[in-house]
MIDOSE-1310 file (N, C-alpha, C; in nm, 2 decimals, decimal comma, always signed):
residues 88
xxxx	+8,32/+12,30/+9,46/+8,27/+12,20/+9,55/+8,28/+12,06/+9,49; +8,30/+12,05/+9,34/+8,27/+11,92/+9,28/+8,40/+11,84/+9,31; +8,52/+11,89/+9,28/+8,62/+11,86/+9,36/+8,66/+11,76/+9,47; +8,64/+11,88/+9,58/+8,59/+11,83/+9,75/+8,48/+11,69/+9,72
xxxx	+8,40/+11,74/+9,63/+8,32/+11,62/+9,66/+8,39/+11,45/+9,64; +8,48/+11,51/+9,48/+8,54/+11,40/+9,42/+8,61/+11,34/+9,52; +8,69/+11,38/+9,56/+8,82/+11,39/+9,70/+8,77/+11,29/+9,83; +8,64/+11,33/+9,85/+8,57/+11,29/+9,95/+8,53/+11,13/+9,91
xxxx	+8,46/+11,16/+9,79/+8,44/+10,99/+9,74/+8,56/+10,89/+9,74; +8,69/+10,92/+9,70/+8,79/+10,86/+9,63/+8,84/+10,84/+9,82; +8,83/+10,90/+9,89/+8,89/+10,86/+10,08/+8,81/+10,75/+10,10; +8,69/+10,79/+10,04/+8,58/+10,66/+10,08/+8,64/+10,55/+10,06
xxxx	+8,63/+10,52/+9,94/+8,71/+10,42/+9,85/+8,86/+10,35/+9,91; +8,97/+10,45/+9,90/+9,05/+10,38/+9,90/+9,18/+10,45/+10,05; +9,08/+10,44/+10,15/+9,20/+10,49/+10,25/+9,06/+10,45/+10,39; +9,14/+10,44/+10,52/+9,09/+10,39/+10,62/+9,05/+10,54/+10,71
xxxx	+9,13/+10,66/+10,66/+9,09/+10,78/+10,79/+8,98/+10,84/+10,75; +8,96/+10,86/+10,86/+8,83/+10,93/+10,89/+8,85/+11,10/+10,85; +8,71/+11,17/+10,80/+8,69/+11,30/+10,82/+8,68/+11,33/+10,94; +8,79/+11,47/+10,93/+8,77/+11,49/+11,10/+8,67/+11,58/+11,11
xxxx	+8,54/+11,60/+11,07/+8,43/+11,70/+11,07/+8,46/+11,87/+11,04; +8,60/+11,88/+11,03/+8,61/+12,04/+11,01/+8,63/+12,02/+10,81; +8,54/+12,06/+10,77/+8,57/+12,11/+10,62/+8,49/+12,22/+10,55; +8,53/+12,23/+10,46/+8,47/+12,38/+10,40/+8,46/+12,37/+10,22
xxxx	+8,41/+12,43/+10,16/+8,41/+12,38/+10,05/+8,53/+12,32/+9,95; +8,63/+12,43/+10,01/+8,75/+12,37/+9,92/+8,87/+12,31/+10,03; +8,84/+12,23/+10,11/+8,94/+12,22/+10,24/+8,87/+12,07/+10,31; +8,99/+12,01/+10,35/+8,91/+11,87/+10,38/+9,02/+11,85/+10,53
xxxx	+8,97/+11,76/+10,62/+9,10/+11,74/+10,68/+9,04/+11,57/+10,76; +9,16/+11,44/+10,68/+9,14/+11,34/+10,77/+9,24/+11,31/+10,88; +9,21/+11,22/+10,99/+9,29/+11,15/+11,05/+9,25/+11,04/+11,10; +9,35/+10,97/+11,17/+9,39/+10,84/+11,23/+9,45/+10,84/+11,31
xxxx	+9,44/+10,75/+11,39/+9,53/+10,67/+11,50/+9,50/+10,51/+11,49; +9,45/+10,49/+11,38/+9,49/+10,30/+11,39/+9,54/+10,25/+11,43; +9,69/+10,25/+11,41/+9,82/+10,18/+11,46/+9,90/+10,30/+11,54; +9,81/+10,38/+11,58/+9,93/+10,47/+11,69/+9,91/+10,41/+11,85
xxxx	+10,00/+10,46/+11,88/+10,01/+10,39/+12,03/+9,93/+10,49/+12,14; +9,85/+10,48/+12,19/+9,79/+10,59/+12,30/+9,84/+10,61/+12,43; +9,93/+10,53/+12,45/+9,98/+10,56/+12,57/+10,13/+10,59/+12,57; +10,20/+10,56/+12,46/+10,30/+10,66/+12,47/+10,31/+10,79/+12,35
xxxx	+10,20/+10,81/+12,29/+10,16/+10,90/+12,20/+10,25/+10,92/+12,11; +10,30/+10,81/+12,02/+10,34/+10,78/+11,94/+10,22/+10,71/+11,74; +10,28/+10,81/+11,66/+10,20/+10,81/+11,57/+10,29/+10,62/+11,49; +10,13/+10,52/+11,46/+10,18/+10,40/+11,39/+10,30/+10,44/+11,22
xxxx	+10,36/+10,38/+11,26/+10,44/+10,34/+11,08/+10,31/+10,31/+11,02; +10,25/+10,20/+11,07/+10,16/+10,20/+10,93/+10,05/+10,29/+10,88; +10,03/+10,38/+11,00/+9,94/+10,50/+10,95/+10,00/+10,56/+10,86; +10,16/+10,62/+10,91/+10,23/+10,73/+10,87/+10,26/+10,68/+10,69
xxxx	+10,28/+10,53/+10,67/+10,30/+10,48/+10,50/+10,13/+10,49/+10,41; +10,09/+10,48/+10,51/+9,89/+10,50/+10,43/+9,92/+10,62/+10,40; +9,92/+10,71/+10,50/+9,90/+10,86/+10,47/+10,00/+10,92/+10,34; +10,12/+10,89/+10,34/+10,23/+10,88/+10,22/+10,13/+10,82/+10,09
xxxx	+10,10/+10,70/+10,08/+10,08/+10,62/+9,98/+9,96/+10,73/+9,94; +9,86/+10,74/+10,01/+9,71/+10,81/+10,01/+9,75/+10,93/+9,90; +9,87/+11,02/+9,95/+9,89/+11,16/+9,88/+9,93/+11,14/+9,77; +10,01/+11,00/+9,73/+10,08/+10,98/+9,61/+9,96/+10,97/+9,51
xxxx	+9,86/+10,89/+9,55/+9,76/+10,85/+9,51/+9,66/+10,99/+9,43; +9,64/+11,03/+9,57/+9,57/+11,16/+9,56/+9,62/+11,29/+9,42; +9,72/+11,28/+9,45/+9,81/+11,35/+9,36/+9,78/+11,32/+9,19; +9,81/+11,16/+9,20/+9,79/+11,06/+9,04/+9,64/+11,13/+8,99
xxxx	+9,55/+11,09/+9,10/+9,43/+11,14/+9,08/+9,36/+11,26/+9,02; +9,42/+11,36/+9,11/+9,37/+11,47/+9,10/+9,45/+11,60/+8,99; +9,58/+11,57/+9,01/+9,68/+11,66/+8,93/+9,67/+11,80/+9,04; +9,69/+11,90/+8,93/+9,66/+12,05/+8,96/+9,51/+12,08/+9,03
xxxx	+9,46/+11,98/+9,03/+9,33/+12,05/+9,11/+9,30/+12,06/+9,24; +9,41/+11,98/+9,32/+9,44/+12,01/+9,49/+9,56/+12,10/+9,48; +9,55/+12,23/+9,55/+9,60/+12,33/+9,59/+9,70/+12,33/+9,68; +9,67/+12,25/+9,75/+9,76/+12,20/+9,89/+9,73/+12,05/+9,94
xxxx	+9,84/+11,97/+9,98/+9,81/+11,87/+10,05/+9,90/+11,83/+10,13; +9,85/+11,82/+10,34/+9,96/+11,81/+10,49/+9,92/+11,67/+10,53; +10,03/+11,63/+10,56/+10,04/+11,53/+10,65/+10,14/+11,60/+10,83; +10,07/+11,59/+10,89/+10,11/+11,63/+11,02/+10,10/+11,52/+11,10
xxxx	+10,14/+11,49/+11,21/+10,15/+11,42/+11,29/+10,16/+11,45/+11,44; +10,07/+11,47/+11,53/+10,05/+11,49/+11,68/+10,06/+11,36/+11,75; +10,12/+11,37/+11,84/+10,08/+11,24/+11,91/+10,08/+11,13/+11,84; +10,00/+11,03/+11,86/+9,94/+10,88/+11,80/+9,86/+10,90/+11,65
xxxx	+9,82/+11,10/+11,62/+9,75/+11,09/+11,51/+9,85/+11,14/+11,36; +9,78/+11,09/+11,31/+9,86/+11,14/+11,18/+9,71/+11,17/+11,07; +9,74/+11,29/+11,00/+9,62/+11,38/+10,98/+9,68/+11,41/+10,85; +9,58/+11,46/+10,73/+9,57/+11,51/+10,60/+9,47/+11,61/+10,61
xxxx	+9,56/+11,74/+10,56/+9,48/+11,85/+10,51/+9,49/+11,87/+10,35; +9,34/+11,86/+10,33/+9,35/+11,89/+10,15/+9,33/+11,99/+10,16; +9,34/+12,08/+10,03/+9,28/+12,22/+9,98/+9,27/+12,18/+9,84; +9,13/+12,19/+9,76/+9,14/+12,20/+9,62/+9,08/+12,33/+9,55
xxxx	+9,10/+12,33/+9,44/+9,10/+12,42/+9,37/+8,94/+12,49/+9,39; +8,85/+12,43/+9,42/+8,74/+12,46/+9,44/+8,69/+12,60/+9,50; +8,62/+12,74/+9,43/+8,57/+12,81/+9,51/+8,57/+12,84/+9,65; +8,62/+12,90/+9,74/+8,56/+12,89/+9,92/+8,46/+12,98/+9,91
């Protein structure tokens, strides 16, 4: 969990998405639609380069201790799923 916790602080800090309330000890998942469009449900460029820059970031940060890390994109959202090494 110390991890997840790390991960969680460091979004605080240095990124605009929100927790989407689903997480578990070793699994995080944010998103956004800041700059997405809602009416033609199109996800913003500038979310989609945050979310890029965010993982690069994440990555520098963390190394081998995140397991997995998604950027998906539905609609207007564009979304990060962590997984770190942490216990479930």
């Amino acid at each position: 969990m110390a991890i997840t916790h790390e991960v969680k602080q460091f979004m605080k800090k240095h990124s605009y998405m929100d927790l989407d309330g689903y997480e578990e000890p070793n699994y995080l998942c944010y998103a956004t639609r800041e700059f997405g469009d809602v009416g033609e449900e199109t996800a913003g460029d500038e979310d989609i380069k945050h979310a890029i820059k965010i993982i690069k970031k994440i990555k520098e940060e963390f190394g081998d201790k995140i397991e997995m890390i998604y950027m998906d994109e539905v609609g207007e959202w564009i979304s990060l799923e962590i997984t770190t090494t942490d216990s479930k």
